[in-house]
N, C-alpha and C positions, 0 to 999 in steps of 0.2 A: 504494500500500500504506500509506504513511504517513499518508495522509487519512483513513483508514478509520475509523470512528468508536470508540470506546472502549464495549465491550461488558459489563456490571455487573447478573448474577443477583442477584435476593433470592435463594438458597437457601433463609431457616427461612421464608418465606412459603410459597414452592411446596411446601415438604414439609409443610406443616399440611393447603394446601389440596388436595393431591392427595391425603391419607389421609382426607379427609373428602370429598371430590369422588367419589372412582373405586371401583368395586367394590372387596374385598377380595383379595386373592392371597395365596397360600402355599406353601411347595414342600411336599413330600411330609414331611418330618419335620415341618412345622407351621410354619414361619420363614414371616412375614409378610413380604411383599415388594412391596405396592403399590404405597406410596408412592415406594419406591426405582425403580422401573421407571416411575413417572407425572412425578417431576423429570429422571431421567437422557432420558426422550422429549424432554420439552422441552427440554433442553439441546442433544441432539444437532439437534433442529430450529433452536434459535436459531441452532446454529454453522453450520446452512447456510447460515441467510438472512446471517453477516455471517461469511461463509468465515477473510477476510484480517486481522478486527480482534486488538485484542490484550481480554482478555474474561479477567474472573476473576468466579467466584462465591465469592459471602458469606454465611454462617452466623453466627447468635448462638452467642457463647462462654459456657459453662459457667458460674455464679456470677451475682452480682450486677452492677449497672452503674452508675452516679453520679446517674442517676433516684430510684433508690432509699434514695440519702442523702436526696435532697432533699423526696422524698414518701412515707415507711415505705407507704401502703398501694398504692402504684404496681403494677399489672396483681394485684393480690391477689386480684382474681375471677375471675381466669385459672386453670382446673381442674389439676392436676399432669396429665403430658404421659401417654399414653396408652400401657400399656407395649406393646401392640403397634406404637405408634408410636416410644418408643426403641430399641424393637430394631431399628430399620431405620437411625437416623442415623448411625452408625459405618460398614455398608456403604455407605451413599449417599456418604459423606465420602471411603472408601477407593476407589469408582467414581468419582468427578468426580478426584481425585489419577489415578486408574492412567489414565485418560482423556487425561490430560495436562496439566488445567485447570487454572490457577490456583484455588487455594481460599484464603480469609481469613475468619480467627477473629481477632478483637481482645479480651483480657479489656478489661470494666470498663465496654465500651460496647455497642451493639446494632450487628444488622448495616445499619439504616437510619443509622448514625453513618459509617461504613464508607465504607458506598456515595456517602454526604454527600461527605464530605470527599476523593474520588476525582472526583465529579464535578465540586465546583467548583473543582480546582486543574484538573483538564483542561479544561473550559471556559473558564478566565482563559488560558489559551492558544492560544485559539481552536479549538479541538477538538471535536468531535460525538458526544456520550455518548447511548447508549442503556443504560434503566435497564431491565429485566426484572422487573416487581414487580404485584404480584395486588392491594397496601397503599394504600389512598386516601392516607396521609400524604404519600408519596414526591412527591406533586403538587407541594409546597412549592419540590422542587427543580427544577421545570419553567423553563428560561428559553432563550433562543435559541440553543444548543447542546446541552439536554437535552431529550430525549423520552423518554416512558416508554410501555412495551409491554406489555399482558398477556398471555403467548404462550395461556394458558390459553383465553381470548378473543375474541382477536386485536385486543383495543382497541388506539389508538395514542393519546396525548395528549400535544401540544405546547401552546403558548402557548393558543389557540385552542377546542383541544381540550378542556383542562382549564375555561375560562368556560363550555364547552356543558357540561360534567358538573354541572361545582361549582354552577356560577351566578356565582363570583366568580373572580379570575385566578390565577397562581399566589404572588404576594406578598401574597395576606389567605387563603390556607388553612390559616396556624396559626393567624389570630385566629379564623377559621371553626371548627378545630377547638377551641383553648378556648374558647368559646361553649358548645357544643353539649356539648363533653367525648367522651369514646369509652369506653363500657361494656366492650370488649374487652380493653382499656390500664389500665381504674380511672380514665382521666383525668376528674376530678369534673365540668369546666364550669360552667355556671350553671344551676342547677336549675329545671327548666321551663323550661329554652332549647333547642329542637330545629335542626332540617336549616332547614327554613321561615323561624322568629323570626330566627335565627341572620344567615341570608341576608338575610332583610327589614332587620336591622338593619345590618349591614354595608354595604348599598346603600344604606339610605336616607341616612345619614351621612355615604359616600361617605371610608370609610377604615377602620382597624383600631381595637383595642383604645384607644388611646391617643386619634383622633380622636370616637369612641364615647365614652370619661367625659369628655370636655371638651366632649362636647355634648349630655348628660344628659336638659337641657330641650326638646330637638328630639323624644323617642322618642315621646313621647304623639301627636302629631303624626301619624307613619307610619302606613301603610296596614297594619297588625299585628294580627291577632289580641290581646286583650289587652293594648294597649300603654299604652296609661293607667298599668296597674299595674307595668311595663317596670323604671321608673327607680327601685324601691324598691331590685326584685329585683336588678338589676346595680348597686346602690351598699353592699348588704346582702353581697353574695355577690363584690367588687371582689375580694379578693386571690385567692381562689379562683381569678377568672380568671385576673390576673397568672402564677397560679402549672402554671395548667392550660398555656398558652402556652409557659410555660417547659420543659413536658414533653412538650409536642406538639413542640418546636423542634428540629429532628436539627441534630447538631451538625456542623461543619463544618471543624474542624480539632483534628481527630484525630493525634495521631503516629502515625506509619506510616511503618514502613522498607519501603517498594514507591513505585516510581512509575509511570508508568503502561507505558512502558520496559521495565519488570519482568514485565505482565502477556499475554506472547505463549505460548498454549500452547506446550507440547512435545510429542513426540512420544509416543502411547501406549502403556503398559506391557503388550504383549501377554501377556505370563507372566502378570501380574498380575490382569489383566481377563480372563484364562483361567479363574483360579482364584476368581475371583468370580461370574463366569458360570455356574460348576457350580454353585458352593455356591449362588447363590440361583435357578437354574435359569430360569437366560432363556436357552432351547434357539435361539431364532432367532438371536439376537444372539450365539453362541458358535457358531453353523454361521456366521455371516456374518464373523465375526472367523476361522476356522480356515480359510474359503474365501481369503481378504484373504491371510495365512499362505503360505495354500498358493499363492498368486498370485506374493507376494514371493521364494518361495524360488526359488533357480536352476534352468535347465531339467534333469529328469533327462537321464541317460545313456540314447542312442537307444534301447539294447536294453528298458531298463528300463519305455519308454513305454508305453500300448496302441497299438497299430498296427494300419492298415488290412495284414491280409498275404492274396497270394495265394498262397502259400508254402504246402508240405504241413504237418500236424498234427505231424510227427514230426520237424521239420526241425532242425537241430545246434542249442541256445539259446546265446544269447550268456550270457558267468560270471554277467553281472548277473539274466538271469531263471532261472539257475540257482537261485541265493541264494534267491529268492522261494520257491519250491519245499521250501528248508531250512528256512523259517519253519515255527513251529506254524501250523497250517491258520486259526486265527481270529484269528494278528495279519495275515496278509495284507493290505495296503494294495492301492488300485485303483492308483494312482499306480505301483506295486511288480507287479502283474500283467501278465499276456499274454494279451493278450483278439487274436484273430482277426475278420477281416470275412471270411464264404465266399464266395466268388467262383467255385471252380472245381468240378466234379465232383465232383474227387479228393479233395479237403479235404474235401467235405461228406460222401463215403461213410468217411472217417477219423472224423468225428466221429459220425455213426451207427453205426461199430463201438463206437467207444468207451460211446457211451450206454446202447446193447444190453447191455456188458458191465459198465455201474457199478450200483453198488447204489441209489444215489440219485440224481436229476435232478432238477437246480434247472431251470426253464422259463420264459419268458415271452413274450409278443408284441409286436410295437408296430403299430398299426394306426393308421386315418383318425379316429377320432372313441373317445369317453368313451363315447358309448351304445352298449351291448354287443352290440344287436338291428339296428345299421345300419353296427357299424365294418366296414371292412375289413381283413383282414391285411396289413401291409405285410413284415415280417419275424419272424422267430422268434431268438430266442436262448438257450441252455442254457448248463451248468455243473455237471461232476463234481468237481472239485473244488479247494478252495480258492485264490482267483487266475488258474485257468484258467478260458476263456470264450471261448464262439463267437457271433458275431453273424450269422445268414444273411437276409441282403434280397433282398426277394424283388419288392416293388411299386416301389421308390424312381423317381419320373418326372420329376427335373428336369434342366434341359439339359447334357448332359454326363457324366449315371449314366453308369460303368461298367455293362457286362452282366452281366446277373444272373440266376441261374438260375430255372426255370421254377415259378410259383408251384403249381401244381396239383400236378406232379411230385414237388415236395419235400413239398407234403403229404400225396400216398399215399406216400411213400417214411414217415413218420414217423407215420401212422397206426396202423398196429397197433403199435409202441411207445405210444404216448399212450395209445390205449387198451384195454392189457392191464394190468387188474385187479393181477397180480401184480408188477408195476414200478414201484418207490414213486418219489413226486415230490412235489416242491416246490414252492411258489407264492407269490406276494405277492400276496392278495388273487386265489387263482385264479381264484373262480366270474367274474369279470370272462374270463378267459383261454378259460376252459371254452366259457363262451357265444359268444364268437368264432369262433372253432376249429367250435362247431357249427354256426354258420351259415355257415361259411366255402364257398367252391366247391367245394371237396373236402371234405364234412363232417367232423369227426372227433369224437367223444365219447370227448371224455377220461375214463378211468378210473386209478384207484390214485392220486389225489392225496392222500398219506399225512400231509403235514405243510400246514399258511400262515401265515406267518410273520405276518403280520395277525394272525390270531387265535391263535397261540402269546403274543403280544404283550399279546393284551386278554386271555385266560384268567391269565398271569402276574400281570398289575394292569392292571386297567380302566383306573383314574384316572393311572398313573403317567406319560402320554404320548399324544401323539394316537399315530394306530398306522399310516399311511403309511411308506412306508421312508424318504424323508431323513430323519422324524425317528427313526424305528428306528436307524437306522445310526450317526448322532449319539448316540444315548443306549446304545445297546450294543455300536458298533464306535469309535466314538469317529473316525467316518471322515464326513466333511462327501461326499455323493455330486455327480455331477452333475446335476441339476435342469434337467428340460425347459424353461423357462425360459432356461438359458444359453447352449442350444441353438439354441434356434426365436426367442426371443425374445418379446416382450409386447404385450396390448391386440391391436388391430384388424391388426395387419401380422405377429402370430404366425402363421409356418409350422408344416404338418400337416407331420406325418413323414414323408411318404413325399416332402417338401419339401428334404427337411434332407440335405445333405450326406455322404456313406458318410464320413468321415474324420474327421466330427462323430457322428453317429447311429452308429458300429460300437461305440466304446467307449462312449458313453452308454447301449445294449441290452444290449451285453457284461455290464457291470457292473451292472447291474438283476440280472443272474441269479445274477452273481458274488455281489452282497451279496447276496441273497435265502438262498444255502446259507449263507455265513457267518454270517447272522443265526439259521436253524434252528439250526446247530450251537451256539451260543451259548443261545437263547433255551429249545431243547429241553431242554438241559443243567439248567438253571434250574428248568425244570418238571419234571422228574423228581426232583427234591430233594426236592418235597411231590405226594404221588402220586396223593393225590386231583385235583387240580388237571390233572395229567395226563391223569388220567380222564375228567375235564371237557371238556378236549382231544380226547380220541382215542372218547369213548363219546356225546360230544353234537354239538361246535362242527364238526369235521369230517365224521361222517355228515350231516349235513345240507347241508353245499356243494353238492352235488349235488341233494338234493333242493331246495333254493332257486333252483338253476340254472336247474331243468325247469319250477318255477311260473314262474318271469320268462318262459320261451322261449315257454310256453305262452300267456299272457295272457290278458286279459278283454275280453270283447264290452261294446261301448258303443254306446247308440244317439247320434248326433251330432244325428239332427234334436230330437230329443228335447230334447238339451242347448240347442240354437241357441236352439228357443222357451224354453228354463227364461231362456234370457242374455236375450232381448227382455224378457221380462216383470221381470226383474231390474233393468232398465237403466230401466223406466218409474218402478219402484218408487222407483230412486234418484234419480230429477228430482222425483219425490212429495217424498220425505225431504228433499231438497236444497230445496223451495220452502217445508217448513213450518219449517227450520230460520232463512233470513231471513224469515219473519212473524214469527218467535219472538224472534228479533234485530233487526228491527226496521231490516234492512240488507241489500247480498246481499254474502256476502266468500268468499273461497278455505277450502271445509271442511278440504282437507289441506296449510293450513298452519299450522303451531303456534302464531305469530306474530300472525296475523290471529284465528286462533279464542283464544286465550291474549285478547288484545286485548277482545274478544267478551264473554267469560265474565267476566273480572276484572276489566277497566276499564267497559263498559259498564253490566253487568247484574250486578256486586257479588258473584258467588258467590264462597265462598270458598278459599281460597288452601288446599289439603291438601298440596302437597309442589311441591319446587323442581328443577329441572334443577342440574347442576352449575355451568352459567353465574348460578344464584341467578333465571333466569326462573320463572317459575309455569308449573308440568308439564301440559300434556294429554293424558298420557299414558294408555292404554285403561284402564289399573289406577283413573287419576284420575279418567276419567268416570265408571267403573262405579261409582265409591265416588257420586259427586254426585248420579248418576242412583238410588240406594239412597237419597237422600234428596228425594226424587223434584221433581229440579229437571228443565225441561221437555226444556229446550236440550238438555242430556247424555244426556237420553234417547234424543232425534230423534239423536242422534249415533253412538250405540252402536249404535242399527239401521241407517244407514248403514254405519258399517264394518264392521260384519257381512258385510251384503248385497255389500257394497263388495268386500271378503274373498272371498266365494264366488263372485262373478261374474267375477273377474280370476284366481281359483285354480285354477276349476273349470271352470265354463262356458263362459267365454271358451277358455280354455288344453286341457281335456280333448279337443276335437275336434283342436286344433293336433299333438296326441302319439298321434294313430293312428297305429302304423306302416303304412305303405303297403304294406309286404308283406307282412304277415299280416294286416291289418283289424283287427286289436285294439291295444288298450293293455297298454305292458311297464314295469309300474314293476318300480324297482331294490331290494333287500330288503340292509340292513345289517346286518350282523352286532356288527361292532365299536365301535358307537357311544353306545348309552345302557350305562350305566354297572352297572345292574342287571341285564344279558342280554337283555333284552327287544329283539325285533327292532324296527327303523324302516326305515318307505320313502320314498324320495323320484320325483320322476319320472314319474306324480305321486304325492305324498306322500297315502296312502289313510286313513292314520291321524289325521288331524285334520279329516275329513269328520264335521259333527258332525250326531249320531243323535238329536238331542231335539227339535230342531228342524222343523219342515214346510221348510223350506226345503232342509236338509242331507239331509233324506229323498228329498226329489223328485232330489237329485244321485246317491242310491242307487239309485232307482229308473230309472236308465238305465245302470246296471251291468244288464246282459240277457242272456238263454240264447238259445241260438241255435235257431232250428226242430229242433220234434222233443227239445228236453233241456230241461231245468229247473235251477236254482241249487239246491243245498240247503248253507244256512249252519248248521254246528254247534256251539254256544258252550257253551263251560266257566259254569256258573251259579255265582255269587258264590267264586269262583276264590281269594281271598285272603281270605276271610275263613273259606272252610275249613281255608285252610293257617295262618293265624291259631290256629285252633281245639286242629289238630294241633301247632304248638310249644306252645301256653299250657296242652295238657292241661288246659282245663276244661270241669267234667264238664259243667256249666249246658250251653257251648256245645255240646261232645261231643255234649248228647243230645239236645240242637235238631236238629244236622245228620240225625244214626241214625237219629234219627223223624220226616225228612222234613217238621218243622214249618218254616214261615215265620220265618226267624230275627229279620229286623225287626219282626215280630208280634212275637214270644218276647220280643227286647229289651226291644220299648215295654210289654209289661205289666208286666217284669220293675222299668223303670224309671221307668214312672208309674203303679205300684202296682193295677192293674185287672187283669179277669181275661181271656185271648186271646182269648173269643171278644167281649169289647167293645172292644178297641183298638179306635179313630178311623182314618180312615183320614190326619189329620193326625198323629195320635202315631206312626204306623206311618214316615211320611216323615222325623219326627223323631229316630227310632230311628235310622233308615237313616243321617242324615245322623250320627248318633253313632257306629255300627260304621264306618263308613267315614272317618270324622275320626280317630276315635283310631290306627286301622291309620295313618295318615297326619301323626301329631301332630300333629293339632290344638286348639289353647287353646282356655279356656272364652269368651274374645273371640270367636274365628273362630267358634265355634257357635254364640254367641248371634245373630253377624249373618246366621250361615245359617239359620237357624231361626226368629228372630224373639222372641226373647224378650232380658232385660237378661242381664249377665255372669253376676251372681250367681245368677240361676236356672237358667245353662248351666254353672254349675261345680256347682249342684245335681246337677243330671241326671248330669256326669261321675263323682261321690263316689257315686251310688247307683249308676251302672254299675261300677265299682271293687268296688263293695260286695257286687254281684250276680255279679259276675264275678272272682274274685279270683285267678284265673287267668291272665285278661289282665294285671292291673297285677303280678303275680310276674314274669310271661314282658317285658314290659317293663323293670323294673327291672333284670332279671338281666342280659338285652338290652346295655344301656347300659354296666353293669359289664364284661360280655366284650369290647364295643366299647372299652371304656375301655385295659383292661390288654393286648390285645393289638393294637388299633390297627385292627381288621378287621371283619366278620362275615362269617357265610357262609349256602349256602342250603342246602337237605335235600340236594342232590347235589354238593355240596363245594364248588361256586363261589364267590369271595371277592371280597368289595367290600371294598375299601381306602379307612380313613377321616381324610384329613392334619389335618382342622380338628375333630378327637377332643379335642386336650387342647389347643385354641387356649384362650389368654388373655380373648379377646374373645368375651362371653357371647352374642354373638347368634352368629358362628359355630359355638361347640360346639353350640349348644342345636339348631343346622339339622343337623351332625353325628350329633345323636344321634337328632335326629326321622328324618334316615334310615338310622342304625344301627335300626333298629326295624321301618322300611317293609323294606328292601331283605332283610331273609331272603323277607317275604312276595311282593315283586314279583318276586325274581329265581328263587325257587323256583317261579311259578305259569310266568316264562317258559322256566324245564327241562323243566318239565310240557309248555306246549306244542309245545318241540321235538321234547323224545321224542317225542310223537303225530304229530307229522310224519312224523318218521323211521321209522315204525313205519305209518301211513297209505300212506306213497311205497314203501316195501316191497310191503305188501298188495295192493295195485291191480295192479299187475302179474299177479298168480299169482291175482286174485277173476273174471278173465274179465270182469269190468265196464266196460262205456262210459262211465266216470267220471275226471276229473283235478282235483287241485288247483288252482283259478285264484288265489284270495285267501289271504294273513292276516292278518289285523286286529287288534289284541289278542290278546283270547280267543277269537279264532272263524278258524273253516275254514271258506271258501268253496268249493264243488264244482259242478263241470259234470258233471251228471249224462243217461245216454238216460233219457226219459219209463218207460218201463217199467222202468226197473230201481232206481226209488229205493228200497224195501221192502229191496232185497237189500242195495243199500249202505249204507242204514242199519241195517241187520242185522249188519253187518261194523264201521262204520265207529264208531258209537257206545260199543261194548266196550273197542275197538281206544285210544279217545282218554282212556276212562275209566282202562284198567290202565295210562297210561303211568305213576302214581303207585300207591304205598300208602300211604295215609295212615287217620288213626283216624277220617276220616269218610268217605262215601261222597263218590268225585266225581262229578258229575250233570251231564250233558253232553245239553243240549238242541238238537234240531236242527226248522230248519224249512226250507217249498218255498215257490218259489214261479217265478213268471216272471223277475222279478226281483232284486238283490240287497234289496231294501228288502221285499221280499213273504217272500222267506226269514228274513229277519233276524227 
């Protein structure tokens, strides 16, 4: 323990470079909190990798330091700090204290003084300091006890380490650095002395400062750029240096009352790091600390545990789950509950009477697998009311289950409960539940699923949370749950449920259904306060779980051979790409490694440098090709079409044949509800919505979406879906009576905004227009048009001030937009759904400016996706009672895809088209286009 090396964060390094490194974060009231969450990661990693040291982090203290006597213009090009960056230094200071850590502020000095004079009194005593610093300076103090780490990194540099960076050791990196001087610090240097000269000169002399003017005559000599004229400039520019050395030099004895003795964490302030955790809302790390808590604390009292019992429903309780019982229903702890494992008959027909008789049933399952279309039931678990809970297993097969009752029996015994309409229930995320249950041995189609706490969750605030139940439970029960992970365990050697132990998996189920009603009773509560929001709930998000159920169960015919040849012909295409890419490089290297193509691009073949990774590499990132490939360099071209092709062949073609289900022949992707932030649905499984449609290549992947003999696709799409509902908030007339008169609005724009008359728009002005009505729904600058369109800035801010000008409707419904965003924090859509907007009245102008750009989007996107649901909702009704051989298989966007019999498409488009148009009233007409075909790509 004593050997362990002496542990020394730069803190004000890591917090610069993490608030300039790592995306932005904020909690929901606007408090920035990146930075403080990108140092405290790397501390809690350093203290892994050096468990037993004794380790204090260092901050610069407030004021001036004795640099500043010595050089008034010392760091004076250093910009004042960033106030979304000061707001986070006081938390980060009070998180590294509640932590346990040593922290050190010294006035007068910086924190490289600090860390100085810590490491060399610990190294004069033979000691092993590791420095934690991002700062080229700190190299100065590299010597056979000091290493310095950048966890950011992972660089390491000792003696050794630092000659391969610098070029020189570490006893001439402060002459290195007065040489050169440091733009970031104001430290002057010698003017026209770089990284290069610096170095050159340093080696060639074979010493510092000092050995350097006492051998003046030698520089013209060196192998130097410019060296002839060498010895003017370093005899003209002498004290400068002197003086730059002096500022680069960390000082090394500092008073300081610590020694190094002083510097062994303590133990951490859980109250404190409770209350910091909330406030800056790092939801993991406060379930992981309340888990930790609840670990420490002593074991409860037996009665108080969950228990596996075979014991009847009604049996005497002990005082302690009495108590439970006396709580209000929504403080109920799991910890404090009586959750049951059924085992016997008689239990389970106790909790069947009871179910029968409650008004609400919270329910869930636990089965073999995440995909809904191949799990099996392992057991079922329910919950009337708060604290109480039944867990009944029904499949569990490992060596040793107790007997468990018959799984088919107990699901016609729960059958017509489940699926009687009139018996309201509960769910976390049911249509998962539903779709089980109906493929189950014993079918059941659940009916009366009245509430899901899921989407109680997302209708509440989208943004406020992901919407899973541990972190529900954490942010509305303030109850850390058990997590299948603690369970089963992780990686390659995680057991399935029906793996898992009855003494482990009873109260794990139990409590699934337990929190599932305390979170309704909570979360409902909430939503009732604002009733639209309710409405949103009970008139949109919930009728549809069902109808999303039967599109998944239902699925989509794929042809496979179809696909297999689209993969061949893909896979030649990309040994084509891949061979004009080393002609073009003039080499053959790994296309998907950053490293080697980064190499490629910028050291080879010179193009330029548009943006850096956070390690300060040169980005090749897709954003970075496509910008280079716009400037039509070759390489980044061949590049883009590979990862394209690369992209579709490993998404689609490869993988679409892999996800037939065996049992039904089709493909079941999965439809989310609660995940884009706007309402708008997303699928994954596979994921249908980023099959892209402009493309020959994305098309040929629709065109093995196929009807089965005998039926045809017919896909029906909402036509320019948002920029009607654009029309309808902005009230203008311009637009209004584009839509009413069925004129071509992109036409209508581009005469309106390149002064011609409709019937001569181009059909380039027409594209131009298009990409204008579609940019500004989307705020986009007169930058981002000029590049999609093609012309410079100024004639794309042209075009924006004569669509303003033509349109003054839009820029009214915009501005006002922004102001209601502003003053209440929110917007909404035509049917009352609310996006929540945290980085509204952020500090930091490029996050408001993305707030407000989707304060703006979001009435339009999230209203066009109410529109679509109600058609859903209102389509899945109708079919039923139209006598048509038609179902739902897709939704896409804007569009419904249908399996239609050959003869009856006339009728269902006679039904269907009406049916999709009234889900709205709006002040223009909505024009829902539908097409046939064999295919989905033929309909589309």
């Amino acid at each position: 323990m004593s050997n362990a090396p002496l542990v020394l964060v730069d803190g004000s390094s890591y917090l610069y470079r993490a608030f300039h490194a790592l995306p932005p974060l904020a909690t929901s009231k606007g408090l920035q909190t990146g930075a403080v969450k990108g140092v405290l990661n790397m501390l809690k990693s350093l203290r892994k990798q050096y468990p037993h040291s004794p380790f204090a982090v260092v901050f610069d203290a407030k004021g001036g330091t004795f640099r500043d006597a010595m050089f008034a213009e010392y760091k004076a090009n250093r910009p004042p700090m960033p106030d979304e960056l000061r707001g986070q230094v006081e938390p980060l200071h009070a998180a590294v204290r509640a932590l346990g850590y040593p922290l050190l502020c010294v006035e007068g000095v910086e924190a490289d003084d600090v860390i100085g004079t810590l490491a060399r009194q610990t190294a004069a005593l033979g000691r092993d300091v590791v420095i934690s610093t991002g700062d080229k300076d700190m190299a100065q103090l590299v010597c056979q006890h000091v290493t310095l780490v950048n966890t950011m990194t992972g660089s390491v540099y000792d003696i050794e380490g630092v000659k391969t960076k610098f070029g020189v050791g570490p006893e001439l990196i402060i002459d290195y650095l007065a040489l050169m001087g440091d733009k970031v610090d104001n430290i002057p240097g010698v003017p026209g002395v770089g990284e290069k000269t610096a170095l050159g000169l340093l080696v060639g002399v074979g010493g510092g400062l000092d050995v350097l003017y006492a051998n003046l005559d030698k520089v013209p000599e060196l192998p130097i750029r410019g060296a002839k004229t060498l010895p003017a400039k370093l005899a003209e520019h002498k004290d400068m240096a002197f003086l730059s050395y002096q500022l680069a030099t960390i000082k090394l004895d500092v008073e300081l009352n610590v020694g190094v003795d002083d510097l062994h964490p303590g133990e951490p302030d859980r109250e404190a790091l409770t209350t910091l955790y909330t406030e800056l809302e790092f939801r993991s790390w406060l379930d992981e600390l309340q888990r930790e808590q609840a670990r420490s604390k002593p074991a409860p009292k037996a009665a108080a545990k969950p228990v596996v019992s075979s014991g009847g429903l009604f049996d005497e309780p002990e005082p302690a789950a009495t108590e439970v019982e006396e709580q209000p229903q929504e403080q109920a702890a799991a910890s404090e509950s009586r959750y049951e494992t059924v085992l016997e008959q008689a239990q389970f027909d106790a909790w069947l009477q009871k179910l029968e008789q409650a008004e609400l049933i919270a329910f869930d399952t636990e089965t073999t697998s995440l995909d809904p279309q191949q799990a099996q039931v392992v057991g079922v678990s329910f919950a009337v009311s708060a604290g109480e809970a039944a867990y009944v297993p029904l499949a569990h097969s490992y060596m040793g289950v107790p007997a468990q009752l018959d799984r088919d029996a107990v699901l016609r015994a729960l059958k017509p409960l489940l699926e009687d309409p009139a018996k309201a229930k509960v769910g976390q995320h049911a249509k998962y539940d539903m779709n089980v249950l109906a493929n189950a041995s014993t079918p059941i189609l659940v009916q009366g699923v009245a509430f899901d706490t899921m989407l109680e969750s997302y209708v509440l605030d989208s943004t406020a949370t992901r919407h899973d139940m541990d972190s529900l439970a954490l942010k509305y029960l303030d109850h850390s749950t058990i997590r299948f992970e603690d369970i089963a365990g992780k990686g390659a050697k995680q057991l399935t449920f029906d793996q898992i132990a009855l003494e482990q998996a009873g109260p794990y189920a139990a409590e699934d259904a337990d929190v599932t009603l305390r979170l309704h009773q909570t979360l409902w509560a909430k939503l009732q306060e604002t009733p639209t929001l309710a409405k949103v709930l009970q008139e949109i998000e919930m009728p549809l779980v069902p109808v999303l159920a039967r599109i998944e169960r239902q699925g989509a015919l794929v042809d496979a051979k179809l696909l297999g040849q689209h993969s061949v012909e893909l896979g030649e295409r990309l040994v084509e790409l891949e061979r004009q890419a080393f002609a073009i490089a003039g080499e053959e290297f790994n296309l998907g490694s950053p490293k080697q193509l980064g190499a490629i691009l910028y050291e080879k073949l010179g193009l330029p440098i548009i943006s850096k990774t956070a390690t300060g590499q040169a980005s090749t990132a897709e954003a970075v090709l496509a910008e280079l490939a716009e400037q039509d360099y070759e390489l980044p071209k061949v590049l883009m079409q590979y990862r394209s092709l690369s992209k579709l062949k490993s998404t689609y073609t490869d993988r679409l044949p892999e996800q037939i289900n065996p049992r039904t022949g089709r493909i079941h992707t999965s439809y989310h509800q609660a995940v884009a932030a706007t309402g708008r649905l997303s699928s994954t499984d596979p994921n249908l919505q980023n099959i892209p449609i402009r493309t020959a290549e994305g098309r040929r992947i629709r065109q093995a979406f196929i009807a089965p003999k005998g039926y045809k696709l017919l896909a029906a799409d909402y036509s320019q879906i948002e920029l009607r509902i654009m029309a309808h908030l902005a009230k203008d007339e311009s637009l209004l009576d584009a839509f009413r008169h069925g004129r071509d609005v992109h036409r209508a724009t581009a005469a309106e905004v390149f002064g011609v008359a409709l019937d001569e728009v181009s059909n380039d002005q027409r594209r131009s227009a298009k990409a204008i009505n579609f940019g500004l729904i989307y705020g986009m600058s007169a930058f981002g048009l000029a590049k999609q369109i093609g012309c410079d800035r100024k004639q794309a801010q042209a075009y924006i001030d004569v669509y303003f000008h033509r349109y003054p409707g839009v820029l009214a419904y915009m501005e006002r937009t922004r102001e209601q965003a502003s003053q209440q924090g929110y917007v909404e859509t035509l049917f009352g759904r609310r996006l929540y907007l945290p980085d509204i009245h952020a500090k930091n102008p490029s996050l408001r400016k993305g707030a407000e750009r989707t304060a703006i989007n979001a009435p339009m996107q999230g209203t066009a996706a109410d529109i679509m649901k109600r058609a859903m909702i209102a389509v899945d009704a109708w079919l039923p009672q139209s006598g048509l051989d038609a179902k739902v298989i897709l939704q896409v966007h804007d569009e419904l895809v249908l399996e239609v019999r050959e003869d009856q498409i006339d009728a269902l488009k006679a039904g269907l088209l009406p049916l999709m148009s009234g889900a709205a009233e709006l002040d223009v007409p909505l024009l829902v286009e539908a097409g046939v075909g064999n295919n989905w790509d033929e309909a589309h």
